[in-house]
Every structure is written in structure tokens, then in C-alpha cells.
N, CA, C and O of each residue as an XYZ file, in Angstrom:
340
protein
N       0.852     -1.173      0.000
C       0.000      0.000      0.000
C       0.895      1.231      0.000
O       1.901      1.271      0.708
N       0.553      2.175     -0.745
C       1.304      3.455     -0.804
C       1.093      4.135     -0.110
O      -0.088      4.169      0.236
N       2.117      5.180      0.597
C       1.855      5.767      1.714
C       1.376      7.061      1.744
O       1.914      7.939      1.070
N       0.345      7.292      2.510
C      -0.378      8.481      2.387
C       0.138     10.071      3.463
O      -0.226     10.371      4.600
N       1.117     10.822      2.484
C       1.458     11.690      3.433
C       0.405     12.540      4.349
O       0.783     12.619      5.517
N      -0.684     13.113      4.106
C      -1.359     13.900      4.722
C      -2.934     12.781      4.627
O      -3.447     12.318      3.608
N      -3.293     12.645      5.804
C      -4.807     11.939      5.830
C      -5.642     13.186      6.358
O      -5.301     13.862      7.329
N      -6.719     13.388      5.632
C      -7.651     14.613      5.746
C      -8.368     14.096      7.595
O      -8.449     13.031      8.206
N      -8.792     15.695      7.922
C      -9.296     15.348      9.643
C     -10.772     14.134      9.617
O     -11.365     14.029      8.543
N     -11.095     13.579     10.416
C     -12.108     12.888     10.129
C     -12.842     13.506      9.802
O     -13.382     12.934      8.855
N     -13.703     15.279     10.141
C     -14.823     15.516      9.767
C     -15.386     15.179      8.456
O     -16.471     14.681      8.154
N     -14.538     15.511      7.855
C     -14.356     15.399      6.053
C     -14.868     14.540      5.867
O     -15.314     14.680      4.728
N     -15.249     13.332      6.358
C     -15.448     12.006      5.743
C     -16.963     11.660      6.411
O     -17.635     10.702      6.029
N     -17.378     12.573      7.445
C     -18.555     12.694      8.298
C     -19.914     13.214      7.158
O     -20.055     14.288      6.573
N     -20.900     11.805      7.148
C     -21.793     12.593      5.971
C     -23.082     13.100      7.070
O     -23.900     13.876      6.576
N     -23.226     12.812      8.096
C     -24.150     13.481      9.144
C     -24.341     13.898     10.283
O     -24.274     13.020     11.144
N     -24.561     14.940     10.642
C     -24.787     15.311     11.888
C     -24.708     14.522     13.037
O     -24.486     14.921     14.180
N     -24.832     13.794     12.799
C     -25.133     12.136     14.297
C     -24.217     11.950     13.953
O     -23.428     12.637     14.601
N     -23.485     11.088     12.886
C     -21.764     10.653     12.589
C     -21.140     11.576     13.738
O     -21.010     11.155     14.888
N     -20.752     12.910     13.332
C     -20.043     14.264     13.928
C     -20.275     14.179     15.231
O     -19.313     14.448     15.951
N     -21.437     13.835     15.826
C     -21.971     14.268     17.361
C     -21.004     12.500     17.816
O     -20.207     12.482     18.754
N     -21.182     11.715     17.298
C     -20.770     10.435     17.872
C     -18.683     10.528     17.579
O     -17.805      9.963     18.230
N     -18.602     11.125     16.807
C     -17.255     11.267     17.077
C     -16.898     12.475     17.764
O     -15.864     12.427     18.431
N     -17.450     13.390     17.740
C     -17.076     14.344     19.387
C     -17.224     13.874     20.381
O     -16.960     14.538     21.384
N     -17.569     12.921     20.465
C     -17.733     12.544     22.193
C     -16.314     12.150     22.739
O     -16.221     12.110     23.966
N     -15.251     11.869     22.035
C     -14.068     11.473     22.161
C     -13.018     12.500     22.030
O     -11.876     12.214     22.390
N     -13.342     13.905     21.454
C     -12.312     14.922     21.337
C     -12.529     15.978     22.706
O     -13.597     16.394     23.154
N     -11.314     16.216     23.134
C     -10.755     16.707     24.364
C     -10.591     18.066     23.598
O     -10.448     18.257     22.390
N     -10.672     19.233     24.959
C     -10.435     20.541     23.982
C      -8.877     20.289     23.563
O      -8.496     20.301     22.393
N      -8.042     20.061     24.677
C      -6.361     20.539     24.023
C      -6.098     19.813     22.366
O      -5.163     20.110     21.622
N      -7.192     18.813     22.067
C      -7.138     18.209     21.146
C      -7.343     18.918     20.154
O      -6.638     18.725     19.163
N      -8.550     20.129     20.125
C      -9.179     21.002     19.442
C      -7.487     21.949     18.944
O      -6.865     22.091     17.891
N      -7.309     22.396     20.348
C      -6.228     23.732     20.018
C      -4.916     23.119     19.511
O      -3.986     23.847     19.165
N      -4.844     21.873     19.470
C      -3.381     21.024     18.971
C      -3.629     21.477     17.386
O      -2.671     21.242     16.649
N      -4.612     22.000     16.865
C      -5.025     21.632     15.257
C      -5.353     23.374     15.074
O      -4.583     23.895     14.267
N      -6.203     24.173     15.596
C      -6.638     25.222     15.179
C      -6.325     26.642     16.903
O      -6.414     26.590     18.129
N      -6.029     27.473     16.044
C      -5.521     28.427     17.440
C      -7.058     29.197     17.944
O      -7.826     29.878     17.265
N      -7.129     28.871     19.104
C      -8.607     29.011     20.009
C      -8.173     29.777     21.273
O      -7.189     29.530     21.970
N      -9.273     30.950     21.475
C      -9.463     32.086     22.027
C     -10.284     32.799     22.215
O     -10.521     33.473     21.212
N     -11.222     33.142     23.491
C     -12.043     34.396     23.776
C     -11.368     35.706     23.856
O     -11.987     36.739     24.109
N     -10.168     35.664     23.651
C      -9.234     37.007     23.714
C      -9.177     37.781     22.429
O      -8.737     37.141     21.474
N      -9.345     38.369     22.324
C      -9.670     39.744     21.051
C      -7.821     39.924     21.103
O      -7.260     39.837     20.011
N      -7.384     40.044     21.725
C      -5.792     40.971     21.676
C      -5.140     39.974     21.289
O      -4.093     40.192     20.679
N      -5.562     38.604     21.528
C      -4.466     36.978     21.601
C      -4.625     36.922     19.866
O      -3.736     36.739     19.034
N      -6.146     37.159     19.649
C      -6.343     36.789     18.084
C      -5.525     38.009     16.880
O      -5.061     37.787     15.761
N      -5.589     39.052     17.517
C      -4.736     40.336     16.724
C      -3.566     39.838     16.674
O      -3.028     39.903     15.569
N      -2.568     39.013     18.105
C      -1.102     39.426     18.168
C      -1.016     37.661     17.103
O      -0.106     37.460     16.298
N      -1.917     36.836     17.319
C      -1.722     35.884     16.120
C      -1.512     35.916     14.964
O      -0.717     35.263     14.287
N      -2.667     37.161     14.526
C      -2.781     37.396     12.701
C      -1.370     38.262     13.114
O      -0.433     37.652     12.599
N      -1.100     38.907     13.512
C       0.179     39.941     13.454
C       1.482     38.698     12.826
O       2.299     38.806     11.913
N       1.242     37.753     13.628
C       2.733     36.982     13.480
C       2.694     36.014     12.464
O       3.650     35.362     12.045
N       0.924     35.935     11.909
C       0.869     35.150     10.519
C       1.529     36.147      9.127
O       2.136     35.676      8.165
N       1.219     37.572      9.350
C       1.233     38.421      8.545
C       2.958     38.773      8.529
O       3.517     39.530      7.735
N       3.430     38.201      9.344
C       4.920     38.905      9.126
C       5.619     37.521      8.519
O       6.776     37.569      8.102
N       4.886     36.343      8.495
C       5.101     35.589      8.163
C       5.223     35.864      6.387
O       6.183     35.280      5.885
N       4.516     36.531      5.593
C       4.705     36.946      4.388
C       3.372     36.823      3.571
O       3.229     37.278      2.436
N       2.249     36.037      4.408
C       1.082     35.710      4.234
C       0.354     36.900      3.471
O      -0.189     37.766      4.157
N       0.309     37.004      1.806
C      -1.141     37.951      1.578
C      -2.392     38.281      2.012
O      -3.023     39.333      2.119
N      -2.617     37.021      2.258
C      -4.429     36.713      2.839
C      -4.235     36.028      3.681
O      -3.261     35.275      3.671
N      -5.343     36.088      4.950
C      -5.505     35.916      6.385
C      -6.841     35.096      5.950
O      -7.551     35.831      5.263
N      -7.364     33.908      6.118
C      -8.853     33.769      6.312
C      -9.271     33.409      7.882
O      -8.663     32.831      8.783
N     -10.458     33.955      7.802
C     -10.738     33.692      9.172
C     -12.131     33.029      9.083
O     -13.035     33.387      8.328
N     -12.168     31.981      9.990
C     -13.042     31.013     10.062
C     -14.135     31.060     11.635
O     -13.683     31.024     12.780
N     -15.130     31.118     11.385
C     -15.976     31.470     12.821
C     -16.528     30.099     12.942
O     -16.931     29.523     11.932
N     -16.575     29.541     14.104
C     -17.548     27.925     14.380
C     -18.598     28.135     15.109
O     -18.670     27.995     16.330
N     -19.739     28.599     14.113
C     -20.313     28.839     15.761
C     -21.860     28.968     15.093
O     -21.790     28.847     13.870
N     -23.010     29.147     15.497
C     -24.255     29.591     15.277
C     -24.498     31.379     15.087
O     -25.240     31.958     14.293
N     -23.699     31.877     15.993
C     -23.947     33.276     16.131
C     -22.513     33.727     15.137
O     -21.357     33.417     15.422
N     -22.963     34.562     13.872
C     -21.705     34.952     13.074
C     -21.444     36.235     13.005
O     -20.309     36.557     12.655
N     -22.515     37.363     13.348
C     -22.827     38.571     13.586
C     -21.737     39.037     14.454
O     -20.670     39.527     14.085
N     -22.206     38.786     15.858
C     -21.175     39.336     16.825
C     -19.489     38.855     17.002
O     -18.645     39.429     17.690
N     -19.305     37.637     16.163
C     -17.909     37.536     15.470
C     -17.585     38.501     14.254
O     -16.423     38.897     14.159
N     -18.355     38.838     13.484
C     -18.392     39.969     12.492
C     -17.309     41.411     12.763
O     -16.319     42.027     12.369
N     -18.678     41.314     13.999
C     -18.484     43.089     14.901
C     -17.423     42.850     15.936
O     -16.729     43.825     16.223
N     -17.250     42.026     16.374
C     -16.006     41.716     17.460
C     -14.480     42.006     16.585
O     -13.691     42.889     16.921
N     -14.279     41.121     15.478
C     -13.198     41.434     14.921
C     -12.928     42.800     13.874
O     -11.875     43.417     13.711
N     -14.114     43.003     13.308
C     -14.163     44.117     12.739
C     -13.915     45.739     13.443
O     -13.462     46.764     12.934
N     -14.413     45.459     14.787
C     -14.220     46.279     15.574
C     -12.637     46.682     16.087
O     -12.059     47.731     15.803
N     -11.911     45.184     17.200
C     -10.870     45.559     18.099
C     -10.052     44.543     17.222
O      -8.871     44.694     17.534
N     -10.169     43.620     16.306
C      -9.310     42.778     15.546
C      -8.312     43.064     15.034
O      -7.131     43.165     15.369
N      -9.260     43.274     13.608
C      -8.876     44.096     12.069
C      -7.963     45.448     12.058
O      -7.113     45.841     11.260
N      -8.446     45.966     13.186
C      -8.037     47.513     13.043
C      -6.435     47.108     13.604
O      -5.425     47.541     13.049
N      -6.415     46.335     14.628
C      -4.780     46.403     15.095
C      -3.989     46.129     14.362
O      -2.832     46.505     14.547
N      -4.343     45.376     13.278
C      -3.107     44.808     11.857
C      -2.859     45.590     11.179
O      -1.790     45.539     10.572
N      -3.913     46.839     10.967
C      -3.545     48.014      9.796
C      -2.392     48.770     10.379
O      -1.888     49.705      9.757
């Protein structure tokens, strides 16, 4: 068998809602932040993009997980965005 350098995260392969809920029952947060950088801190998420951006990075995407996308909108748009300019 040939060896597969990068295996995609399980979600990817999750075709339903119940699949997803039955394999979260097994993920730990540090498990979460081992993979994606996680924070209620507004200043933690600025001094991050700061050190992606000096990295040489053109584009930043930013990804929200959540039900409520509004007040992630206005949160970063507000005290985020502005600290990188």
C-alpha cells in the first residue's frame, strides 16, 4: 500500500450530523487547540494574525464555528482588524 502523506481530519469524511456528534464525544479541547488556534481574547487573536502576517502571508482567512456569526463579524471588525492596519 502506498503511503499516504497527509490523511484529511475525520470531519471530512462525516456525511451526518449524528456521525459528527458520535465522534465528538471522544475529542478533548487541548485536542481542538493542537489543530486550530482558540481564544475568547480579542488581543491573543490580533497578536496571532500579526505573526501570521509577518510571516509573508497575503491573505488571512478567518473562520468562525459557531451559530452566532454577527457578533464575530463586529467583534473582529471592531478591536481585531483595526490592530493589523
Amino acid at each position: 500500500m502506498a503511503h499516504q502523506p497527509y490523511a484529511p481530519p475525520l470531519p471530512w469524511d462525516l456525511e451526518t450530523v449524528e456521525a459528527f456528534d458520535e465522534a465528538a464525544r471522544f475529542v478533548r479541547p487541548e485536542d481542538v487547540r493542537d489543530g486550530v488556534l482558540v481564544s475568547a481574547d480579542l488581543e491573543q487573536h490580533a497578536a496571532w494574525l500579526q505573526d501570521l502576517a509577518s510571516l509573508g502571508f497575503e491573505r488571512i482567512y478567518l473562520h468562525h464555528v459557531g451559530q452566532e456569526l454577527e457578533p464575530f463579524i463586529d467583534a473582529f471588525g471592531e478591536r481585531v482588524l483595526p490592530a493589523l492596519a
